[in-house]
N, C-alpha and C positions, 0 to 999 in steps of 0.2 A: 660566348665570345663572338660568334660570325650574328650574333642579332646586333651584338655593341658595332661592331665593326660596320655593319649595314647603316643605323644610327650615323655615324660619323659619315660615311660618305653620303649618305643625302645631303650630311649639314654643311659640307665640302666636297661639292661635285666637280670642283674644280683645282682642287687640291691632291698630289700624293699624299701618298703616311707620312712623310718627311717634310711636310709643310710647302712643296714647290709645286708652282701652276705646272699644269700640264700642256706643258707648249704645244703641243701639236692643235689644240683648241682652241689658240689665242689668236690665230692671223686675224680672224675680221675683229678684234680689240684691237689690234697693234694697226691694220688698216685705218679703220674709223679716227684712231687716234693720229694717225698720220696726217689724215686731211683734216682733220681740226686743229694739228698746229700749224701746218701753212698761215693760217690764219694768225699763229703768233710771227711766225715768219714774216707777212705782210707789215704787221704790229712794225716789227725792226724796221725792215727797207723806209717805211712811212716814219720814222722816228731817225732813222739815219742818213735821209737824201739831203737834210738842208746844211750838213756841216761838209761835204767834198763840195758842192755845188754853188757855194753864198758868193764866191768870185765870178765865176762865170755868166753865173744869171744877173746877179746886181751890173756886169759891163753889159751883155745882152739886150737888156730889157732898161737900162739905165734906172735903174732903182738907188733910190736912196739909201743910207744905212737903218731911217728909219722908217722906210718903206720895206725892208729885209727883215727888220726886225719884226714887224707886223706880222708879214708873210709866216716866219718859223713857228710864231705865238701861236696863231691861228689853229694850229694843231694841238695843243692843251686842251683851248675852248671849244673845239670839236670834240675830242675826247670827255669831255665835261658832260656834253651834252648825250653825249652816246652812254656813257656810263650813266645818268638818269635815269633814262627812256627804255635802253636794251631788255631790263630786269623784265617788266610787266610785257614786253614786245613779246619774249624768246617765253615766258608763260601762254602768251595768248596762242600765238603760231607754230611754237616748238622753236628747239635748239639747233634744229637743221637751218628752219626759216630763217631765225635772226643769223647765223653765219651766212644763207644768201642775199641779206637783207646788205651786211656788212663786207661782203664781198662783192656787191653791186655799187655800193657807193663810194672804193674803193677804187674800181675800174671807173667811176665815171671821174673824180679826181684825179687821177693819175693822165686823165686823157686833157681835162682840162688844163690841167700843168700843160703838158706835151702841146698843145696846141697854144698855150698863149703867147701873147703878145705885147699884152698890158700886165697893170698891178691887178687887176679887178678877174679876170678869168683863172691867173693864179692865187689869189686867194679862197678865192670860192674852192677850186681843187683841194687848196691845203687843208679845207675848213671841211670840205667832204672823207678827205682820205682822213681827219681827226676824227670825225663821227667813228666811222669803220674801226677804227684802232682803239677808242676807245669802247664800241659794242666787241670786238673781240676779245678785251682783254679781261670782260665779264663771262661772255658764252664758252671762250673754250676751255677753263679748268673747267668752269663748269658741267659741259659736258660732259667732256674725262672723267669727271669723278661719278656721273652716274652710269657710265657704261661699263667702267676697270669693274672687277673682281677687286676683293677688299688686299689680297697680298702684292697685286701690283699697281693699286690706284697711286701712291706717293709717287713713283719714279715716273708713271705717262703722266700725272698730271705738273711734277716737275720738268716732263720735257716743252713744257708751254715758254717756262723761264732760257732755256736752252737754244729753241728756236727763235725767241725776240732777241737774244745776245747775237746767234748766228747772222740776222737778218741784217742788224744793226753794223756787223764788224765788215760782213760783206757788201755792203752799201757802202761804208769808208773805204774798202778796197777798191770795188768795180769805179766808185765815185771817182779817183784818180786819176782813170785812164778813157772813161766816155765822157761824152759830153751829156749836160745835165738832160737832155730831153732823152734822152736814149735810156740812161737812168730811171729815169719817169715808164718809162715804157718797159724795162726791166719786172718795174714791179707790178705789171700786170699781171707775170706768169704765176705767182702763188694762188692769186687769184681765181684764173682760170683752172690750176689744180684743183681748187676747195670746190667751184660749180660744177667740173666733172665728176668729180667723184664723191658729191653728197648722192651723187644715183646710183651707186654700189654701196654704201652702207645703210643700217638701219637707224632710226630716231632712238633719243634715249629711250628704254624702258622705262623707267621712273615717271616721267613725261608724260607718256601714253595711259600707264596706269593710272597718274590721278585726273587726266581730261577723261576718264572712262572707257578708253579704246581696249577694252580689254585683250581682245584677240588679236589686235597689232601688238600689245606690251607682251604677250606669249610669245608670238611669233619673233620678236627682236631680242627678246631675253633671250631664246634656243638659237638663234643667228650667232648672238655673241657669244655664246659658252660652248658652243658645238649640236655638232645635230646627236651625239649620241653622249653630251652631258644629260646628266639630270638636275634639271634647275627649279622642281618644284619645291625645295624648300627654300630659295632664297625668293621663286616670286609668289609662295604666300609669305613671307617676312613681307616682301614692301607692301604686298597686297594687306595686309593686316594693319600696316603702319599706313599708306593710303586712308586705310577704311575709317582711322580715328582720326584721322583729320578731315575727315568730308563732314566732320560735326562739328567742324569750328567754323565759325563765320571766315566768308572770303576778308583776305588781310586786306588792309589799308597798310598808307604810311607810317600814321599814327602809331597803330597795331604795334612797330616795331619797341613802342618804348613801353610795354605790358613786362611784369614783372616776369613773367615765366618765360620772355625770349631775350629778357636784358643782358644774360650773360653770354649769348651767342652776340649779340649785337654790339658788344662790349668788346670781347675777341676780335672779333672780326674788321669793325672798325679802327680797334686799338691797335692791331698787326699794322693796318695801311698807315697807320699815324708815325709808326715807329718806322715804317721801311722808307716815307719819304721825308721825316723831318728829320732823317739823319743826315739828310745832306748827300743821296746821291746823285740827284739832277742835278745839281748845282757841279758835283764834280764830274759827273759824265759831258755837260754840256759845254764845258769849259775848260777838260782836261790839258787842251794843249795849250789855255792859255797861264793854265797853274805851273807845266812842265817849264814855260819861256820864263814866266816871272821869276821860278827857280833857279836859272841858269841851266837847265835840262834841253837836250834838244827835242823839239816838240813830236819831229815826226817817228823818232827810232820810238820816244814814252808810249805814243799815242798806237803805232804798231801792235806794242810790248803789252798794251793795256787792254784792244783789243781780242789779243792770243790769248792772252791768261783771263779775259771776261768766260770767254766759249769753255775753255777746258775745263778750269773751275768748275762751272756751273753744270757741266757734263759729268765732271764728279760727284756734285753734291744730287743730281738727278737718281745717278745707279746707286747709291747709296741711300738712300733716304727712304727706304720700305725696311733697313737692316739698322738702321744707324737710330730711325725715327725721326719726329719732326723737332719737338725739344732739344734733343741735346744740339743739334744742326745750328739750330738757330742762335742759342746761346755759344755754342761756338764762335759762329757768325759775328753777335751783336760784342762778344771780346775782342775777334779780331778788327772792329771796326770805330771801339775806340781805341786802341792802339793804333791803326793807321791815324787818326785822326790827330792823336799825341806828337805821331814823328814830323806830320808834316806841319802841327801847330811849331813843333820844334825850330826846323828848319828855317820857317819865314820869322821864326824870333829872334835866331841868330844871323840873318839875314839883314833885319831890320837895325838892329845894333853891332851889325859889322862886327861879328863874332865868330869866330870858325868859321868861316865864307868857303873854303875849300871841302867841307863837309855839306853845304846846304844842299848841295843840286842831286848829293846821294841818299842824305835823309830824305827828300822830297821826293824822289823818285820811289824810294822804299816804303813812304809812308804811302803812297797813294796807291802802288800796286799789292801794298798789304791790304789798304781800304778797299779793293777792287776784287780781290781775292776772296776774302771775307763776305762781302758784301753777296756775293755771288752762289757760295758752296752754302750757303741758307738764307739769309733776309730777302734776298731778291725775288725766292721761288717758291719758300714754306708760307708764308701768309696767303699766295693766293692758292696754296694748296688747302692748308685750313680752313680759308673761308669756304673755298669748293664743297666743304664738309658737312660745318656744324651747324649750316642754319637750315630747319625745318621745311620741307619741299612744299609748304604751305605759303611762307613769308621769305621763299627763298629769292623772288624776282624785287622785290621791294628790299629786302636784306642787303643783296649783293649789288641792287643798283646804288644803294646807302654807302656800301663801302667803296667800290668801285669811286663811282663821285668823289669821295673825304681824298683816294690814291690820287685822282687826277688834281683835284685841288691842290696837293701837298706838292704834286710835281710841278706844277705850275709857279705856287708860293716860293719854293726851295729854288727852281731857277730866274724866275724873278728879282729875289732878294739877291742874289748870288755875289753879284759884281758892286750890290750897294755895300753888302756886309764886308767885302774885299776891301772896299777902301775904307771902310771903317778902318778895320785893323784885320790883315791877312793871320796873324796866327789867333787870333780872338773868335774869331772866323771856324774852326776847325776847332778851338775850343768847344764854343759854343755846342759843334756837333758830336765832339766826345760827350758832352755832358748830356744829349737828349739822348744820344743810341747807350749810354750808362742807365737812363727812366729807363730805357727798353728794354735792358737785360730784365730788372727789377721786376717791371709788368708780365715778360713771359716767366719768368719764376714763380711767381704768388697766382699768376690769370689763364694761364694757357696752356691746354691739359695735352697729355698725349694720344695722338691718336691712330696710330698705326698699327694695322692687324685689327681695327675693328670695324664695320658696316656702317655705314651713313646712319640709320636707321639706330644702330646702338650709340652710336656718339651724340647723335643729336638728342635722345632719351635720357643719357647721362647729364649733358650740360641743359636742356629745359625741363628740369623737373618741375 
C-alpha cells in the first residue's frame, strides 16, 4: 500500500489524495501568471481607447470620420501581423522574449499616440500598439498553459479572457473622465508591470526543454512547483515527449497540413472561426449603436454590458478546471444563438412597427444574453484549447495560424458589421444564430475534452 501511495505522489507532486493543488506551492505559478496577463490587460486598454476617445481626438487633431476610421482599423492589421510573426519569434527567443518584445512596442505606440499631433504619428502608434496586442494574444495562454500544473491550467489560462474584458471595460470607464492623451499614457502601466516583473519569474520549462537548456528547464520546473515538490516525474514526461520530437524535422508552414497534425490544426483553427464569425466584434464594437437603434439608452446598455462582460467571464474562468471545456462552451455557443434570436427579434418587430413597446427590452435582453454567453466560454475556451493541443514541435506555426484566421475574423466581422446592418438589422443577427448553430455542431462531433489531462497526453491523443 505505502509503495502504491509513493507511485502516485511522484505522478502527482503537486497534488493532495483529494485531487487539489497544494497551494502553498503555487505562488510563483499564480505570480508568473500575473505578469503574463497584464499583457492581456494591455490586450483590453489597446482594444478599448478608440471608443471613449473618437470625439475628443477627431476635434483635437481635426480628423476626419475617415481618417478615424483608419486610425481604429489600424489595430486589427497590427494585430494581423503580430499573430503571424509572434509564433516562430517567441520559439526562437522564448516566451519571456516575445512578451518583452510585445511589450516594447506597446510602450513606444502608446507614446506616439500621446505625443501626436498629426494623423501620421497616431497611426503608426495604433499600428504599433496592434502588433503588441496581437503578439500577446498568442504568447500569453500560451505560456500559462506550459507553466500551470494540469489541475489548474483551464482557470489561469482562462484568466487571459478575464483580463482583456477587465482592460477593455476599464478604458470605457477611465476614457470618460481623462482626456484621450492621459489615456494613452494610462496604458503604459501594465506594461511597465510585464518588463519588471519578467526578472522574478522563470521561462517556461517546456521551452527550455526543447532549445536543450536542460539545467535552466530543471531549475524553472522546481521554481514553479516548489523547492521541496518532486517534479521528476512530470520532467521526464516532457523530457521524453521533447526527446521524440527532436526526430522530427524542424516544422515549416506547410508541415501544418500533414495528416497526423490535421486534427489539432482543425480544432484549433475551427475554435477561432466560430468565436469570431459569430458576430462578436461586430456587437462589441458597436454595441452602443445597436442599443440607440433599439430605442435603448446607449450609455446605462453599454455600462450594463460592460459589468456583466468582466463578471461572466470571471465565472466562467473559476469554473472551467470543475466544469471542463466542452460543456462551457456549448453552453456558451446555446446561449449565443438565443441572444441572437431575441435581438434578430426585436429589430423585426421594430422594422414592421410591431409591438414597438417590447423592442428596446428584447434588444437589450437579447444582447446582454449574447454578452453573457459569449463570455462564460466562447470568448476564453478556444484560446484555452489552442494553448493545448498543438505539439511543442509545430506549436509556433500552429498558433501563429490560428491566432492570424482570430484576427482576420475580428477584422472581417467588424468590417462587415454596419454593411450587414443596412442590409437588414434582424437578417443581420440571423445570420449570426445560424454560424454560432455550425458551432455548437463542430465542438460536438471535433473538439474533445481536455481538462485534467497534461499537454503532452492531449496532444498524443489528438496526433495519433
Amino acid at each position: 500500500m505505502a509503495n502504491k501511495e509513493d507511485v502516485e505522489n511522484s505522478r502527482e507532486p503537486l497534488m493532495n489524495r483529494d485531487g487539489s493543488a497544494h497551494e502553498g506551492h503555487q505562488w510563483m505559478v499564480y505570480l508568473s501568471t500575473f505578469v503574463a496577463v497584464c499583457g492581456s490587460y494591455e490586450f483590453g486598454c489597446c482594444a478599448g481607447f478608440s471608443s471613449p476617445t473618437q470625439d475628443a481626438i477627431t476635434e483635437d487633431l481635426s480628423l476626419s470620420l475617415a481618417e478615424y476610421s483608419m486610425f481604429g482599423s489600424l489595430l486589427t492589421f497590427g494585430a494581423m501581423i503580430g499573430a503571424i510573426t509572434i509564433g516562430p519569434i517567441a520559439d526562437f527567443i522564448g516566451r519571456k522574449g516575445a512578451m518583452r518584445l510585445s511589450s516594447a512596442l506597446c510602450v513606444a505606440g502608446w507614446l506616439a499616440i500621446y505625443f501626436a499631433e498629426s494623423i501620421w504619428p497616431l497611426d503608426i502608434g495604433r499600428l504599433a500598439n496592434g502588433y503588441g496586442m496581437g503578439a500577446f494574444s498568442y504568447v500569453v495562454p500560451v505560456f500559462i498553459a506550459e507553466i500551470a500544473p494540469k489541475n489548474l491550467r483551464g482557470r489561469l489560462t482562462a484568466a487571459n479572457q478575464l483580463m482583456i474584458c477587465a482592460g477593455v471595460s476599464v478604458s470605457y470607464i477611465i476614457g470618460i473622465v481623462v482626456s484621450w492623451r492621459a489615456l494613452a499614457l494610462i496604458g503604459l502601466i501594465p506594461c511597465a508591470v510585464i518588463i519588471f516583473g519578467l526578472f522574478f519569474i522563470p521561462e517556461s520549462p517546456r521551452w527550455l526543454a526543447k532549445t536543450g537548456k536542460h539545467k535552466e528547464f530543471e531549475v524553472a520546473l522546481q521554481k514553479l512547483r516548489g523547492e521541496d515538490a518532486d517534479v521528476s516525474h512530470e520532467a521526464a514526461e516532457i523530457q521524453d515527449y521533447i526527446a521524440t520530437l527532436d526526430h522530427l524535422p524542424k516544422a515549416k508552414m506547410l508541415d501544418l497540413f500533414q495528416r497526423r497534425y490535421s486534427r489539432s490544426v482543425i480544432i484549433g483553427v475551427g475554435l477561432m472561426v466560430c468565436q469570431q464569425f459569430g458576430g462578436i466584434n461586430g456587437v462589441c464594437f458597436y454595441v452602443s449603436s445597436i442599443f440607440e437603434q433599439a430605442g435603448f439608452s446607449s450609455s446605462i446598455g453599454t455600462i450594463t454590458y460592460a459589468i456583466l462582460q468582466v463578471v461572466v467571464t470571471g465565472i466562467g474562468a473559476a469554473v472551467m478546471d470543475k466544469a471542463g471545456r466542452k460543456p462551457l462552451i456549448l453552453i456558451s455557443g446555446s446561449g449565443l444563438v438565443l441572444g441572437c434570436v431575441l435581438t434578430a427579434i426585436s429589430f423585426f418587430l421594430k422594422v414592421n412597427d410591431l409591438a414597438l413597446g417590447a423592442v428596446g427590452a428584447l434588444a437589450v435582453t437579447g444582447i446582454l444574453v449574447y454578452i453573457g454567453s459569449f463570455s462564460i466560454g466562447m470568448g476564453a475556451v478556444p484560446w484555452v484549447v489552442m494553448s493545448e493541443i498543438f505539439p511543442i514541435n509545430i506549436k509556433g506555426q500552429a498558433g501563429s495560424l490560428a491566432t492570424l484566421v482570430n484576427w482576420f475574423g475580428a477584422w472581417l466581422c467588424s468590417y462587415t458589421f454596419n454593411f450587414l446592418m443596412s442590409w437588414s438589422s434582424y437578417g443581420t443577427f440571423i445570420l449570426y444564430a445560424a454560424i454560432n448553430g455550425l458551432g455548437i455542431v463542430f465542438v460536438v462531433f471535433l473538439v474533445p475534452e481536455t481538462k485534467g489531462k497534461t499537454l503532452e497526453q492531449i496532444q498524443a491523443a489528438i496526433n495519433k
